[in-house]
C-alpha positions as CSV (number, residue, x, y, z in Angstrom):
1,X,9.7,4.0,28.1
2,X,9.5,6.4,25.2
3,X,6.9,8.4,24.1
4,X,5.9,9.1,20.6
5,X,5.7,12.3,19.0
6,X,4.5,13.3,15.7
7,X,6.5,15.6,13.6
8,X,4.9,17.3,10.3
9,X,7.2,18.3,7.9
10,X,6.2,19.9,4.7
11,X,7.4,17.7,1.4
12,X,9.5,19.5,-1.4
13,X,8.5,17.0,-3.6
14,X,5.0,17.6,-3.5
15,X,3.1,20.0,-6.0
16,X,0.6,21.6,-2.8
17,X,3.7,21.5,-0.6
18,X,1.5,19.3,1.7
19,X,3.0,18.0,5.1
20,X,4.5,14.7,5.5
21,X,4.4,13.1,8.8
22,X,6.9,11.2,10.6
23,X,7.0,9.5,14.2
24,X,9.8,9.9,16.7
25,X,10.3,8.8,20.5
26,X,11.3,10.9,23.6
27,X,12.2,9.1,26.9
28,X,10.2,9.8,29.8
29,X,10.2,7.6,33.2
30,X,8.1,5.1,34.2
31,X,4.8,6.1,35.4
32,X,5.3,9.6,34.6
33,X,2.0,10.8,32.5
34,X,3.3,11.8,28.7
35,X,0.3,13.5,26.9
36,X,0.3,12.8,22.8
37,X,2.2,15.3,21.1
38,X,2.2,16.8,17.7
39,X,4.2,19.7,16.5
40,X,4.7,20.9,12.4
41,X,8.1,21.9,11.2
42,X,8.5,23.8,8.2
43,X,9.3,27.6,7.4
44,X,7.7,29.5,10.3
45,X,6.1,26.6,11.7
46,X,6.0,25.5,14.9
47,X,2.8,23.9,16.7
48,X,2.7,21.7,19.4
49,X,-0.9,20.8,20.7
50,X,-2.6,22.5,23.4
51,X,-3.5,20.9,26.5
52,X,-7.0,22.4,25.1
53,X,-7.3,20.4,22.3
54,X,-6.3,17.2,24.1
55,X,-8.7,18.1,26.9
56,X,-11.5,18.2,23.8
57,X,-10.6,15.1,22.4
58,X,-10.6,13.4,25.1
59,X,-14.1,14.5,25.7
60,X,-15.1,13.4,23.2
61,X,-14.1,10.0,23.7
62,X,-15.9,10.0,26.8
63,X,-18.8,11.7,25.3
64,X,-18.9,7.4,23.1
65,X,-17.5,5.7,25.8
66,X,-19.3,6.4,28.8
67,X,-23.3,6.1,27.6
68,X,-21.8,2.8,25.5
69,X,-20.9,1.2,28.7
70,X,-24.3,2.2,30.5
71,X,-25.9,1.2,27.5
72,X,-24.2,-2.3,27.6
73,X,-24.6,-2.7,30.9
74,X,-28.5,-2.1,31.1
75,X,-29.0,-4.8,28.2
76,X,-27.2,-6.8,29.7
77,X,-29.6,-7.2,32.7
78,X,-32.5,-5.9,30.7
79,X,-33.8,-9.3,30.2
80,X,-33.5,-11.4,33.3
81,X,-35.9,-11.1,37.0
82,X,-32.7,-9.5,39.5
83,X,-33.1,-8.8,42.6
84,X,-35.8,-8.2,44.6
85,X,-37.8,-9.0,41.3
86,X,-36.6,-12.3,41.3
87,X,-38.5,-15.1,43.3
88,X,-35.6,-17.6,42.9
89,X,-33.5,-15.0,44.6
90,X,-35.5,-13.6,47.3
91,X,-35.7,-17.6,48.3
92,X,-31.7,-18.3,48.6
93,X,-30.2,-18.2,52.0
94,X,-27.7,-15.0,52.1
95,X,-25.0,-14.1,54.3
96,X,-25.4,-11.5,56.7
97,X,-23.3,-8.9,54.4
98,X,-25.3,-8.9,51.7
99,X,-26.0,-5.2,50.4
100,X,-30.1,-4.5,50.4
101,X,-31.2,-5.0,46.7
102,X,-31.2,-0.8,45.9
103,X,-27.4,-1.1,46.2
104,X,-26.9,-2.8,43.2
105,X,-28.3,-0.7,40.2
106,X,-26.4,2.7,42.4
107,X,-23.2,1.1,42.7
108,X,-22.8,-0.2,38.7
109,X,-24.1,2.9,37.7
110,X,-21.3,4.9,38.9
111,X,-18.9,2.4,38.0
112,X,-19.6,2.4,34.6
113,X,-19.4,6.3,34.2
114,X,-15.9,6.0,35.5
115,X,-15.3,2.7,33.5
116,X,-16.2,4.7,29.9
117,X,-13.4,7.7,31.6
118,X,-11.2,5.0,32.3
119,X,-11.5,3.7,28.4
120,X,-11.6,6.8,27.1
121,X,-8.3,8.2,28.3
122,X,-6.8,5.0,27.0
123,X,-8.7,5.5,23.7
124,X,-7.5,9.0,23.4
125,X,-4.0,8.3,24.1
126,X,-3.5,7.3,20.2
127,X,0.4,5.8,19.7
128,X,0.8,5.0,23.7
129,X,2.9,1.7,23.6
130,X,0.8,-1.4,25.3
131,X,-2.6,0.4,24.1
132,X,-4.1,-2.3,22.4
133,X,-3.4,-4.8,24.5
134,X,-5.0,-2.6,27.7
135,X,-8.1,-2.3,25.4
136,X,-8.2,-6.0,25.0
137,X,-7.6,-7.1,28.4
138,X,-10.2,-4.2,29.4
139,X,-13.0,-5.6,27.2
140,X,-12.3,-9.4,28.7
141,X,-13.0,-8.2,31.7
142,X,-16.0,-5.9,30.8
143,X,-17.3,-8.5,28.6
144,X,-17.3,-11.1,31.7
145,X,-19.2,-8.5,33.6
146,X,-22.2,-8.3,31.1
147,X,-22.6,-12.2,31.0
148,X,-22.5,-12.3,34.4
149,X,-26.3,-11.6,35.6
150,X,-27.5,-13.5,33.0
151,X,-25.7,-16.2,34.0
152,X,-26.4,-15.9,37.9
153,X,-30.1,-14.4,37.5
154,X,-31.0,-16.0,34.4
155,X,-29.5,-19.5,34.6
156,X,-29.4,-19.7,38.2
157,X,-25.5,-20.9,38.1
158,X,-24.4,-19.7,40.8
159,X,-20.6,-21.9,41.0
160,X,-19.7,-20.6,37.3
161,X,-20.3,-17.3,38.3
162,X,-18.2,-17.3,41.1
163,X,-15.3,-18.2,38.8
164,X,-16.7,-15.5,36.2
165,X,-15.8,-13.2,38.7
166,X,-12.5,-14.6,38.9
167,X,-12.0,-14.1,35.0
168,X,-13.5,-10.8,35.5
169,X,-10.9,-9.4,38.4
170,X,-8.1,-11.3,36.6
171,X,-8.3,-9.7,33.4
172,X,-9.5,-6.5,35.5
173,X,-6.3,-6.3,37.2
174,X,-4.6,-6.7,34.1
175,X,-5.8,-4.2,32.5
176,X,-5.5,-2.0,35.5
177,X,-1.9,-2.7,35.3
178,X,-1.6,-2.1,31.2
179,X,-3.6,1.2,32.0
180,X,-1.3,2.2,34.6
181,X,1.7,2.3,31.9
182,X,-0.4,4.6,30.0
183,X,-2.6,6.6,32.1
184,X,-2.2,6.6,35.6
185,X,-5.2,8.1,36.4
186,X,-7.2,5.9,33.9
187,X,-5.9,3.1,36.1
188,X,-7.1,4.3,39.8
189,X,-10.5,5.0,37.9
190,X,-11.1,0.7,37.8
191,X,-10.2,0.6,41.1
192,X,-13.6,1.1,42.2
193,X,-14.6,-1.6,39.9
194,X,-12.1,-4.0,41.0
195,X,-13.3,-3.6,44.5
196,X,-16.8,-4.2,43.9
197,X,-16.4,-7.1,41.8
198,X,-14.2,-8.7,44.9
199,X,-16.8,-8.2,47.2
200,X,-19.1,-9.5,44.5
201,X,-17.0,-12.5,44.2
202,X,-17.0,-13.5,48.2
203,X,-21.4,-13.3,47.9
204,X,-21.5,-15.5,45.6
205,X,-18.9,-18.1,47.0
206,X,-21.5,-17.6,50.1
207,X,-24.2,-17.9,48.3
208,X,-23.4,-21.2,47.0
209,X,-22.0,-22.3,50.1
210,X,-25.7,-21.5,51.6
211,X,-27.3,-23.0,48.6
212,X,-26.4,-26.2,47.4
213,X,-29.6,-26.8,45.8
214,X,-30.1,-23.3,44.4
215,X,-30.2,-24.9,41.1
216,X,-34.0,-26.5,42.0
217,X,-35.5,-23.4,43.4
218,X,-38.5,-22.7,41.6
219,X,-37.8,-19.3,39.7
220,X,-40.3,-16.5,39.4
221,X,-41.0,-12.8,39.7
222,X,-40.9,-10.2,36.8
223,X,-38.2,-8.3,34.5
224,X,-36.2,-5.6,35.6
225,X,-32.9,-4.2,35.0
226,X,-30.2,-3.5,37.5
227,X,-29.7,0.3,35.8
């Protein structure tokens, strides 16, 4: 798999002698991490970029990413009765494994924080072959996860979203796999995600099994948010 690697080379034909930049690939192995590299060639040049400066861009990638996501994710739920709030809820039959209702907002808080460090280490791996597809496949998945409470909360639907949660992992593994090829760690960092949304997945299949006339339940209860 090759990596790309930016070369500035300062231009004879230019009146400032300005750089010109050209791109070139280095072999690495699979799954070995290559960091972006850019080094300037010209008389007594020669800069490659610290780890430093990558470490600082990709903070600030996270410093977008990561409150985006939280941001996202408490709209998302911002406007429909979940939980404990919700009176059509609190009246469904539940399996025995159900989490108590607190569980929820703690455990998609910390999954998005390590969601927006997952993106952002893709984000700031500019040039990384497969980049913009593991963007694409990322933002399926993500994108499934904000319709999905109002879908189950709002609409009461609870057989499309059990197969929303199959989108969801689906594209979630996909793009686990896509991140993998660029950042490793980026990948283990939707693991936790990936897991939850599983266990997710096997409530609601209970749920519905439980509750075949959920959809009649009379709704009630107040707005809350699951952030």
């Amino acid at each position: 798999m090759p990596m790309r690697k930016t070369v500035v080379r300062p231009r004879s034909d230019h009146p400032d002698q300005s750089a010109a930049v050209r791109h070139v690939y280095l072999p690495f192995r699979f799954g070995q991490e290559a960091p972006p590299c850019l080094e300037a060639e010209g008389p007594g040049l020669s800069e490659i970029a610290s780890r430093g400066q990558l470490r600082q861009s990709y903070f600030r990638w996270a410093a977008f990413t990561v409150p985006l996501i939280l941001l996202l994710g408490f709209l998302s739920g911002s406007g429909v009765a979940a939980g404990g709030d919700s009176g059509w809820y609190r009246a469904l039959v539940k399996p025995g494994v159900n989490p108590p209702d607190w569980a929820f907002p703690v455990a998609w808080t910390i999954i998005y924080v390590l969601l927006g460090l997952a993106l952002a280490m893709v984000l700031n791996a500019r040039g990384a072959a497969g980049r913009g597809l593991a963007i694409l496949l990322f933002a399926l998945s993500f994108a499934g996860a904000l319709g999905w409470m109002p879908l189950f909360f709002g609409a009461h639907r609870i057989g499309p979203a059990f197969w929303l949660i199959v989108f969801m992992l689906a594209t979630g593994i996909a793009a686990a796999f896509a991140f993998a090829r660029i950042r490793p760690v980026a990948a283990w960092l939707l693991l936790p995600y990936l897991v939850w949304i599983s266990f997710a997945g096997v409530l609601t299949w209970r749920i519905d099994r439980l509750n075949p006339d959920a959809a009649r339940l009379a709704p009630g209860g107040s707005t809350s948010q699951m952030l």
